[in-house]
Structure formats: C-alpha cells, structure tokens
PDB file with SEQRES, HELIX, SHEET and CRYST1 records, atoms N, CA, C and O in Angstrom:
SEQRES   1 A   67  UNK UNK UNK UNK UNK UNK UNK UNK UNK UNK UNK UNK UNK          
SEQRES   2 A   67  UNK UNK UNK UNK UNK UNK UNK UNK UNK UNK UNK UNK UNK          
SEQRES   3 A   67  UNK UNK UNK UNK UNK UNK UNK UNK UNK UNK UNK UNK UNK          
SEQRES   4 A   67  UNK UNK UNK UNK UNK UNK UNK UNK UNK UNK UNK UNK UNK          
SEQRES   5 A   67  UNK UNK UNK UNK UNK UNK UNK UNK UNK UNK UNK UNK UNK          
SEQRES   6 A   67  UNK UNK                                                      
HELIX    1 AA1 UNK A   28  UNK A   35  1                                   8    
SHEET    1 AA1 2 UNK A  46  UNK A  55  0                                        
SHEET    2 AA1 2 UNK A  58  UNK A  66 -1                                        
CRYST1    1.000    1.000    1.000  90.00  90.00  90.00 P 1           1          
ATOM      1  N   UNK A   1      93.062  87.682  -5.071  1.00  0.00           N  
ATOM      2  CA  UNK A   1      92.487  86.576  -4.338  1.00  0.00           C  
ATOM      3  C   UNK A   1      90.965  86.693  -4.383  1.00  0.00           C  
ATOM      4  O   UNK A   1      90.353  87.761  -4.371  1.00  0.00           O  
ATOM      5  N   UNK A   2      90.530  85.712  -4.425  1.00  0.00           N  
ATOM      6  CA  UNK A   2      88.716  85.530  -4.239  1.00  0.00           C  
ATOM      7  C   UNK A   2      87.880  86.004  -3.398  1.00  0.00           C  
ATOM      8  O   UNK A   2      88.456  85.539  -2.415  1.00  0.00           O  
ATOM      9  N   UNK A   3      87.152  86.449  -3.034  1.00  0.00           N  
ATOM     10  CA  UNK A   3      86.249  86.590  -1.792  1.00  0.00           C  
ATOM     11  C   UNK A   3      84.960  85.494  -2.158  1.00  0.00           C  
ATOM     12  O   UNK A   3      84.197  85.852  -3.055  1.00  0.00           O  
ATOM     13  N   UNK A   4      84.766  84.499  -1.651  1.00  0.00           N  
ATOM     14  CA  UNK A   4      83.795  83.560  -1.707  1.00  0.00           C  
ATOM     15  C   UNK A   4      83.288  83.829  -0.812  1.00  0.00           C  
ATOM     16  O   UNK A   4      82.419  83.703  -1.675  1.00  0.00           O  
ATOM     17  N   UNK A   5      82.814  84.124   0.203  1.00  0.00           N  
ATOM     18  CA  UNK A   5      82.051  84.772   1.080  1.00  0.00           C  
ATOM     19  C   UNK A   5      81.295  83.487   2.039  1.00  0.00           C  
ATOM     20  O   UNK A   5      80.076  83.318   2.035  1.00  0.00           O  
ATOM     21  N   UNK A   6      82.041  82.829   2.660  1.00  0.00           N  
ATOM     22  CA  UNK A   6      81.246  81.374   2.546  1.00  0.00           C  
ATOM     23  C   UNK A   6      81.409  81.128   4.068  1.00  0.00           C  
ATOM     24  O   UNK A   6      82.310  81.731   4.651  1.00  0.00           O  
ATOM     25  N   UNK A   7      80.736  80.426   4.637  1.00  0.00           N  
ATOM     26  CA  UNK A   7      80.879  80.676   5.908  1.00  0.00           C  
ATOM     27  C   UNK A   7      80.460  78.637   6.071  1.00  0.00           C  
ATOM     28  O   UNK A   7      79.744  78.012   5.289  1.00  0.00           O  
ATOM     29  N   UNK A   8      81.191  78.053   7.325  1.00  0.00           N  
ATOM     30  CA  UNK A   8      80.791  76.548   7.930  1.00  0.00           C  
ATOM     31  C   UNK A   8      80.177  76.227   8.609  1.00  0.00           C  
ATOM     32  O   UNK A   8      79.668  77.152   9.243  1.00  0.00           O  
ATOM     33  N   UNK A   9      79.756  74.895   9.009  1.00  0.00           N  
ATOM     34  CA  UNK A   9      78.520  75.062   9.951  1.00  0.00           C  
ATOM     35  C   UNK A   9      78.677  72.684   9.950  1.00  0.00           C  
ATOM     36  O   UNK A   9      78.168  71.752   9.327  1.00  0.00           O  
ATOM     37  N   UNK A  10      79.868  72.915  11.269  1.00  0.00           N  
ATOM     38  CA  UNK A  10      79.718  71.934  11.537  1.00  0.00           C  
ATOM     39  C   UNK A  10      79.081  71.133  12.881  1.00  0.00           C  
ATOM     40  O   UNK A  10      79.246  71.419  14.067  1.00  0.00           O  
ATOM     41  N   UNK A  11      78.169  69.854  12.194  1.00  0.00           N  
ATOM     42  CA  UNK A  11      77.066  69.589  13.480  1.00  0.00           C  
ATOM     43  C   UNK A  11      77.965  67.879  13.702  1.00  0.00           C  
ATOM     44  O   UNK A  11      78.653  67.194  12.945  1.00  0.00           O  
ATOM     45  N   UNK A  12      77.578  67.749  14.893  1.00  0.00           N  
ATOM     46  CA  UNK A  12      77.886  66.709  15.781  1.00  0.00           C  
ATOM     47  C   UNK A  12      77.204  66.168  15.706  1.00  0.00           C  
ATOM     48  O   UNK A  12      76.229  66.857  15.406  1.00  0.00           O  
ATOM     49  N   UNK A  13      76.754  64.418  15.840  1.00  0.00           N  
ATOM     50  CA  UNK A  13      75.915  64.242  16.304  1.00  0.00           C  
ATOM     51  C   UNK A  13      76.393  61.978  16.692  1.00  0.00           C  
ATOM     52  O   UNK A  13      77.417  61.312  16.537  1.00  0.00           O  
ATOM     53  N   UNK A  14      75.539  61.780  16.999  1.00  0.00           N  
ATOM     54  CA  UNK A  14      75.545  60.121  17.513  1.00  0.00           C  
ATOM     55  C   UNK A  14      74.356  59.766  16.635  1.00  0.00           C  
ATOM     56  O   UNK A  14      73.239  60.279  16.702  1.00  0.00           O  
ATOM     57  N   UNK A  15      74.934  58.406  15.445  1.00  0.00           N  
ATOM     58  CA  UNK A  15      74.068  57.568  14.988  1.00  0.00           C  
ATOM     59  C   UNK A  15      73.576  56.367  15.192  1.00  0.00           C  
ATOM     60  O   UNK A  15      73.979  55.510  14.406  1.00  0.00           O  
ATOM     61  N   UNK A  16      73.093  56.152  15.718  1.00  0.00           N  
ATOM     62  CA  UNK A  16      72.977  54.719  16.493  1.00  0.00           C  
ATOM     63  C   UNK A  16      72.817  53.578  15.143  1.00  0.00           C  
ATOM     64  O   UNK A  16      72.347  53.983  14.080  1.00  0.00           O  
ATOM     65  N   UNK A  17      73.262  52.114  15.313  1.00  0.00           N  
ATOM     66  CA  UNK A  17      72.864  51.042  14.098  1.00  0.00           C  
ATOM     67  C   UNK A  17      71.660  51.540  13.903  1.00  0.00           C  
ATOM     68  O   UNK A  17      70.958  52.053  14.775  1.00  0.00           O  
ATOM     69  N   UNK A  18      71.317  51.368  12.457  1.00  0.00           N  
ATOM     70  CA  UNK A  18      69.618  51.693  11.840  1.00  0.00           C  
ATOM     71  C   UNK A  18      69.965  52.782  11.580  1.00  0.00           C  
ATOM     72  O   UNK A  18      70.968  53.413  11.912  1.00  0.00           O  
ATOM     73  N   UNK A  19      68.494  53.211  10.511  1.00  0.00           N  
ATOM     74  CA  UNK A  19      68.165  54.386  10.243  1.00  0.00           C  
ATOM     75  C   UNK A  19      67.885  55.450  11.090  1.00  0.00           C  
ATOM     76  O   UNK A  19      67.388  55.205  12.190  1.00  0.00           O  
ATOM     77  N   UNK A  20      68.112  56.533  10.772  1.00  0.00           N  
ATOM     78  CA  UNK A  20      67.263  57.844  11.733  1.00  0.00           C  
ATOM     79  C   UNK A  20      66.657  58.941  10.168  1.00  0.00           C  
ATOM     80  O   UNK A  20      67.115  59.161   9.047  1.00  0.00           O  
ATOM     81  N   UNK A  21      65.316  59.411  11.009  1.00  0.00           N  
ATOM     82  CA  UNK A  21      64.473  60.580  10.496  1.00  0.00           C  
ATOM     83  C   UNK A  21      64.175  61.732  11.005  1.00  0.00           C  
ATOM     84  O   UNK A  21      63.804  62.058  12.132  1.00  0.00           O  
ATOM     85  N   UNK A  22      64.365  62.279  10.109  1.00  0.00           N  
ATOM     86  CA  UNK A  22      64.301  64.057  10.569  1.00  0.00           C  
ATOM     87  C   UNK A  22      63.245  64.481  11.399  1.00  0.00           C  
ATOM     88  O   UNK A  22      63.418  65.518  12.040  1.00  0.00           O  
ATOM     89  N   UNK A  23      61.880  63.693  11.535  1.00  0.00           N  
ATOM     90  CA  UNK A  23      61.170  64.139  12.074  1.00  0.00           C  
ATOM     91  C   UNK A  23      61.027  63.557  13.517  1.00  0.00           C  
ATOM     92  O   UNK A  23      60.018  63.556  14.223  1.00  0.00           O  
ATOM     93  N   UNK A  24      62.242  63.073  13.784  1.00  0.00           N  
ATOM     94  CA  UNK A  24      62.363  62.289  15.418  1.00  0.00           C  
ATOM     95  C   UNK A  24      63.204  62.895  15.623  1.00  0.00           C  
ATOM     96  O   UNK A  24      64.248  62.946  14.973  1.00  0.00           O  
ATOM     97  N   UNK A  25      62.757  63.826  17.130  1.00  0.00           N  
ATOM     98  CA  UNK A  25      63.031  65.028  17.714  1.00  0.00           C  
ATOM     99  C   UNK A  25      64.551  64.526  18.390  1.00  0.00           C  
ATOM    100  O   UNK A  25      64.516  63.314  18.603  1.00  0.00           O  
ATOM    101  N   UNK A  26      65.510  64.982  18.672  1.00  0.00           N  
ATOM    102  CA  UNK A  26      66.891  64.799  19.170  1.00  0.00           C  
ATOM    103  C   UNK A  26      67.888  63.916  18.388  1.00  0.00           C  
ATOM    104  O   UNK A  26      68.771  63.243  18.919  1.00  0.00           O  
ATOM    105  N   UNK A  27      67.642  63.998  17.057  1.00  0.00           N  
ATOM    106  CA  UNK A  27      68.359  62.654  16.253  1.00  0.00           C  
ATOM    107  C   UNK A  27      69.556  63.623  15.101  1.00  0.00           C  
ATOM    108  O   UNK A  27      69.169  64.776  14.910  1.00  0.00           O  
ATOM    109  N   UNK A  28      70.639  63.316  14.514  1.00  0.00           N  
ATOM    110  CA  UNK A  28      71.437  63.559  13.591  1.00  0.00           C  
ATOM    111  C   UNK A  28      70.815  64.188  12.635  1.00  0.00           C  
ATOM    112  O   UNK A  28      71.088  65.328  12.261  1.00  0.00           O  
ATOM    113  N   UNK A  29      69.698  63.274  12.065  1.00  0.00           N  
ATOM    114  CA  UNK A  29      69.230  64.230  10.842  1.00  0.00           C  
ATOM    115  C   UNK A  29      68.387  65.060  11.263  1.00  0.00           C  
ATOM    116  O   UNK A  29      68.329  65.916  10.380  1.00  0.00           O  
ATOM    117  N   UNK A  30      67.500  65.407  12.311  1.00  0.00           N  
ATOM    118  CA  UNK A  30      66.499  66.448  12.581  1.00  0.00           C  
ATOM    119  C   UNK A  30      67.445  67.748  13.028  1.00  0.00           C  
ATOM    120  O   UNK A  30      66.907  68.849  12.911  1.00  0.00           O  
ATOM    121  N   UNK A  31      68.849  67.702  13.545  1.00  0.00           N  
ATOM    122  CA  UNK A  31      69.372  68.643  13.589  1.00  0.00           C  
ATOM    123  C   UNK A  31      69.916  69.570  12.155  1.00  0.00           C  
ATOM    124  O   UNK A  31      69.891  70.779  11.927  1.00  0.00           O  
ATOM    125  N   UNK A  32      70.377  68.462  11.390  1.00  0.00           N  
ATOM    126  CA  UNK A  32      71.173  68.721  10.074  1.00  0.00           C  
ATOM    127  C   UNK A  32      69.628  69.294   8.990  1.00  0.00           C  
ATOM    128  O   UNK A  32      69.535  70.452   8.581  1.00  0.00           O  
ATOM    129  N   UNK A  33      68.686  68.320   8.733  1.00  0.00           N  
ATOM    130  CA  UNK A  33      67.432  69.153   8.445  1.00  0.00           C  
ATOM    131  C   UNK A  33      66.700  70.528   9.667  1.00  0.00           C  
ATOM    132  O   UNK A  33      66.368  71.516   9.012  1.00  0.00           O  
ATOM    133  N   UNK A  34      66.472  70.672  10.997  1.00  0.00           N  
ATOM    134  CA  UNK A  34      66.602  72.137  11.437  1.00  0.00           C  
ATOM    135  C   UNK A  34      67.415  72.950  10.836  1.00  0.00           C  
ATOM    136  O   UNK A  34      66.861  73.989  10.478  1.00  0.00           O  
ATOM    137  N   UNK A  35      69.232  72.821  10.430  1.00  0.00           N  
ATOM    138  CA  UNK A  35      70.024  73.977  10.009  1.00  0.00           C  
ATOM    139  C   UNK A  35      69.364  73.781   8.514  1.00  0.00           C  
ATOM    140  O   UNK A  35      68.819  74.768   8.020  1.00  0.00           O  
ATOM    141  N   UNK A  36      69.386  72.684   7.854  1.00  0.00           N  
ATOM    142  CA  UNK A  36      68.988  73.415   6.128  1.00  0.00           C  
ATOM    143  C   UNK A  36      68.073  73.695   6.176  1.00  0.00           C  
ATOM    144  O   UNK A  36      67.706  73.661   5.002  1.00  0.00           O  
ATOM    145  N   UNK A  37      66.939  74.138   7.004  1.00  0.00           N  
ATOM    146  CA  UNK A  37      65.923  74.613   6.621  1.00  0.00           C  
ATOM    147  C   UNK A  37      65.882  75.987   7.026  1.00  0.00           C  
ATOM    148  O   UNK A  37      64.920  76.672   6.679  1.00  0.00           O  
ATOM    149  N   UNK A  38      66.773  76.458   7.691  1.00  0.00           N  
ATOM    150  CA  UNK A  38      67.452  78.239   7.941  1.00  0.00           C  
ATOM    151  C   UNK A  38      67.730  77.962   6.420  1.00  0.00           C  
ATOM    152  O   UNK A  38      66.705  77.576   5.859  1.00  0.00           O  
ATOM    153  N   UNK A  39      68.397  78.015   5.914  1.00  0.00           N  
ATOM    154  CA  UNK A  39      69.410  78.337   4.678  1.00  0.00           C  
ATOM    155  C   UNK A  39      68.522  78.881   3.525  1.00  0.00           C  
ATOM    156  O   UNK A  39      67.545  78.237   3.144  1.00  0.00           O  
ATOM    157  N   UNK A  40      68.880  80.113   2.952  1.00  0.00           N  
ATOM    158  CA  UNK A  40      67.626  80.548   1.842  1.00  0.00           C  
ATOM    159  C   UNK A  40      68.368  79.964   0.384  1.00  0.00           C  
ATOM    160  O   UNK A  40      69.578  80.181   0.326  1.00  0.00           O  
ATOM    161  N   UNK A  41      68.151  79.712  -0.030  1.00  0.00           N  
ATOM    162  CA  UNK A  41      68.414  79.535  -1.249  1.00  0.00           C  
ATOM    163  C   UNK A  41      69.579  80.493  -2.410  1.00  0.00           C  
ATOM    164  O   UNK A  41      70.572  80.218  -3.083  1.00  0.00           O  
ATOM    165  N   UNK A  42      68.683  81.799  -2.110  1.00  0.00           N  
ATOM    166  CA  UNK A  42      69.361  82.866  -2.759  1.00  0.00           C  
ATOM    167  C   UNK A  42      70.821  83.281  -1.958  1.00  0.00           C  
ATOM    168  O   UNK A  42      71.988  83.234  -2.345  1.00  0.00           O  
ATOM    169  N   UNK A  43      70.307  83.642  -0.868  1.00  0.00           N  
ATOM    170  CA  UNK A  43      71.847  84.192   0.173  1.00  0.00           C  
ATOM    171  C   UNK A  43      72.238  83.151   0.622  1.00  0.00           C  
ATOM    172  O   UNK A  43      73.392  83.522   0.836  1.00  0.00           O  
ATOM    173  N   UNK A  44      72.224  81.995   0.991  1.00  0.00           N  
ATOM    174  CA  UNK A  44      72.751  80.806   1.378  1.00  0.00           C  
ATOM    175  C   UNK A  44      73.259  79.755   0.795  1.00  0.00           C  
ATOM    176  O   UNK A  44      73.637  78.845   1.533  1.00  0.00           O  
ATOM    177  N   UNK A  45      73.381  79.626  -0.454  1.00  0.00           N  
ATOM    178  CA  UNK A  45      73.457  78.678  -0.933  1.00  0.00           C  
ATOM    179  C   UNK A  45      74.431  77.485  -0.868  1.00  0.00           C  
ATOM    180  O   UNK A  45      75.643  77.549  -1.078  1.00  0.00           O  
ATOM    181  N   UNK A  46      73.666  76.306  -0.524  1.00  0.00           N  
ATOM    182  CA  UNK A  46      74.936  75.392  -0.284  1.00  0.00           C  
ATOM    183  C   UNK A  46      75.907  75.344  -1.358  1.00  0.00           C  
ATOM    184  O   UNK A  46      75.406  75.406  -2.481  1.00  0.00           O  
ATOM    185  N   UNK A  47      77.660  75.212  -1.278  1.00  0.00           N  
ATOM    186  CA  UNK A  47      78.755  74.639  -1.665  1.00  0.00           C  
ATOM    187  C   UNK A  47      79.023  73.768  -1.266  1.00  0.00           C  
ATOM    188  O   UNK A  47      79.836  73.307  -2.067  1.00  0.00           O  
ATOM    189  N   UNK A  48      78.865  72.840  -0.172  1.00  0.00           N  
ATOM    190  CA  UNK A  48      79.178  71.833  -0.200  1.00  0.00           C  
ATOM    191  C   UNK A  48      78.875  71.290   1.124  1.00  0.00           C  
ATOM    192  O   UNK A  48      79.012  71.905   2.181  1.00  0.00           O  
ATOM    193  N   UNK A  49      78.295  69.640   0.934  1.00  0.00           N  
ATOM    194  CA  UNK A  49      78.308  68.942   2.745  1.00  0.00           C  
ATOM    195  C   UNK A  49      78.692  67.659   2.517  1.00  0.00           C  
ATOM    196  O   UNK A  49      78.558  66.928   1.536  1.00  0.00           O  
ATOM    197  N   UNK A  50      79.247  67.489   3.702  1.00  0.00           N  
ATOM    198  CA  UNK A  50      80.435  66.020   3.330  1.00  0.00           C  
ATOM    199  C   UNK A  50      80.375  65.528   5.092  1.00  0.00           C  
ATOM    200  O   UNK A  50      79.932  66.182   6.035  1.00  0.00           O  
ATOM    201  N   UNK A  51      80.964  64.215   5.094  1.00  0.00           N  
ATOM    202  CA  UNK A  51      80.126  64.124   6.906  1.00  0.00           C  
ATOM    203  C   UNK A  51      82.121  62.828   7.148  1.00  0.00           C  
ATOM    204  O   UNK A  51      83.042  62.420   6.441  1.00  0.00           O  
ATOM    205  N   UNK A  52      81.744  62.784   8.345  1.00  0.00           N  
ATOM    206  CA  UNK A  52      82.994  61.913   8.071  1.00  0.00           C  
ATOM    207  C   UNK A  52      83.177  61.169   9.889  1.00  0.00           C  
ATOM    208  O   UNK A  52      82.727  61.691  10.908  1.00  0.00           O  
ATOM    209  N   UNK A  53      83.804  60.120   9.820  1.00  0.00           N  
ATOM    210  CA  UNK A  53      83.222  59.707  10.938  1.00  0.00           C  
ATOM    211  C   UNK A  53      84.414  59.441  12.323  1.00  0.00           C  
ATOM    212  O   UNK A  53      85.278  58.565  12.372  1.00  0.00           O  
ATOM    213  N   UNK A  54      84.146  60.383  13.244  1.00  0.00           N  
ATOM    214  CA  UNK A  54      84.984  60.510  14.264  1.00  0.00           C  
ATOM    215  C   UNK A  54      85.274  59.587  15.537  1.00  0.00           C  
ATOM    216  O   UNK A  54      86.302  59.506  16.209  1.00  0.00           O  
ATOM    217  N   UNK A  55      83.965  58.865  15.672  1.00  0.00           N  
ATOM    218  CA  UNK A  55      84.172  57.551  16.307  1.00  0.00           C  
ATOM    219  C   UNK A  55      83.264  56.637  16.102  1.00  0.00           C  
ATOM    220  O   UNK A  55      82.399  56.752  15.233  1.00  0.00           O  
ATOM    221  N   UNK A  56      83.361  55.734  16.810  1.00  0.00           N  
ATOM    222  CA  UNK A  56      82.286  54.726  16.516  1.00  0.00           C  
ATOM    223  C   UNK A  56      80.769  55.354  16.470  1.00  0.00           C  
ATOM    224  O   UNK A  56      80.659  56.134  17.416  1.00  0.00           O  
ATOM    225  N   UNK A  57      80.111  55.315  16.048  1.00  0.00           N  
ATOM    226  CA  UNK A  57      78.827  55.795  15.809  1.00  0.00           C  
ATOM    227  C   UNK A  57      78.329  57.214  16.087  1.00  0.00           C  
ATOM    228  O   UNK A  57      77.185  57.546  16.396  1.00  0.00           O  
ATOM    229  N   UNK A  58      79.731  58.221  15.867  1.00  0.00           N  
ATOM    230  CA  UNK A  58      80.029  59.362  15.990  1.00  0.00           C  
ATOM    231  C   UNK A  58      79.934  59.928  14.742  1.00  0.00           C  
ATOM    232  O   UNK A  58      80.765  59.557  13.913  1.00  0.00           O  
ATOM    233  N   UNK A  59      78.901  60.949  14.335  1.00  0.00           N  
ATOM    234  CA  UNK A  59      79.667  61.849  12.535  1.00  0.00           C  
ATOM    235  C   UNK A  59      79.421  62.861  12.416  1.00  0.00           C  
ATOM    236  O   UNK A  59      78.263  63.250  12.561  1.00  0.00           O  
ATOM    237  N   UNK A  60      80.603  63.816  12.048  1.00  0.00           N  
ATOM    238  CA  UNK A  60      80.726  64.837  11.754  1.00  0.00           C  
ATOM    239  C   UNK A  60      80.271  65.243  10.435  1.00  0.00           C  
ATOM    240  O   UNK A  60      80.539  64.578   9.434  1.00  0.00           O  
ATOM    241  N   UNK A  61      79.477  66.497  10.396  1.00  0.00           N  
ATOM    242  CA  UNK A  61      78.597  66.395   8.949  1.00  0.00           C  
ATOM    243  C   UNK A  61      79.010  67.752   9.198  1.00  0.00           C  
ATOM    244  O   UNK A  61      78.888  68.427  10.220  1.00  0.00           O  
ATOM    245  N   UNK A  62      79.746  68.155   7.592  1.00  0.00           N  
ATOM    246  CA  UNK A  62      80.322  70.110   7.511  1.00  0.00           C  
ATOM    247  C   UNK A  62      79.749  70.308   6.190  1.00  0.00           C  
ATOM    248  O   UNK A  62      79.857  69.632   5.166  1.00  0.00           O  
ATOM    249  N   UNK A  63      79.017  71.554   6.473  1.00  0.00           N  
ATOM    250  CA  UNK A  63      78.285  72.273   5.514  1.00  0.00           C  
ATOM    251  C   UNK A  63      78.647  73.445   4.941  1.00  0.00           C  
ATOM    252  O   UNK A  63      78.643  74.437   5.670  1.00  0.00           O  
ATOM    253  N   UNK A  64      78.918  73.549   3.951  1.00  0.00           N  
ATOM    254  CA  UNK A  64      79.528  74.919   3.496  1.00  0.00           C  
ATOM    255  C   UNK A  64      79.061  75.620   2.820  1.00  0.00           C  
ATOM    256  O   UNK A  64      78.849  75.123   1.714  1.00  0.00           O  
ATOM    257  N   UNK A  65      78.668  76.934   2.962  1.00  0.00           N  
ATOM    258  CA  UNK A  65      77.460  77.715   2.377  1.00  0.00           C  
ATOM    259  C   UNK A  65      77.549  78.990   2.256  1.00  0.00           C  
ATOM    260  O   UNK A  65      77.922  79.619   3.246  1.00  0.00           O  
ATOM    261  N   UNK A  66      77.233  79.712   1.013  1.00  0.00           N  
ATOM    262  CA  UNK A  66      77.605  81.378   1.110  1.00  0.00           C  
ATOM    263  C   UNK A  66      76.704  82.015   2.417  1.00  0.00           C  
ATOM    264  O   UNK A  66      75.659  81.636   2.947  1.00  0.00           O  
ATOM    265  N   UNK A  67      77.634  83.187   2.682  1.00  0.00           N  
ATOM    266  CA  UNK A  67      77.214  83.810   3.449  1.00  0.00           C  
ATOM    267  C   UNK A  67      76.906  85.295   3.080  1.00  0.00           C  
ATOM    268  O   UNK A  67      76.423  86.053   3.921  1.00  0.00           O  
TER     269      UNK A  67                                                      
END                                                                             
C-alpha cells in the first residue's frame, strides 16, 4: 500500500451574491488565501482543492496537501 503522506484542510465559509477578495478581512477567500499562504511549496505541496456547495450561499472548499 502507498504512504502518500497527505493530510486535509477543510474551510467553511459564507459567500454572499458578488465577488469576494482576499484582501477583505473576514471573507471566504482571505481565509482560503491565509491557509495557502502557510503551505511551502516543497513540504506542502498541493494535490488537490475542489469546493462544493452545502447550502445556499454556503461552500465548502477541501484542500489536499502533502504533509
């Protein structure tokens, strides 16, 4: 069996109609850009992020990344 060594990292968040930007403090993407910007490149590397939507203006965004 494999050892992929990979560890998840799923964020919550509320999108309201319209856009949102990372650099507006309490929003979907400023959380999801805060975690990728932990992530090194070398020891972290993303495998995969996929988002999917749990309620109305609800989305789940899962990140999958060596550990």
């Amino acid at each position: 069996m494999a050892d992929y060594n990979t560890l998840t990292k799923i964020i919550v968040g509320v999108v309201p109609s319209g856009t949102q930007d990372s650099s507006s403090t309490g929003t979907l993407a400023e959380k999801i850009n805060t975690f990728w910007q932990t992530l090194d490149s070398t020891n972290n590397a993303v495998q995969s992020m996929s988002s999917v939507q749990v309620a109305p203006h609800t989305v789940a965004v899962i990140i999958v990344y060596t550990g």
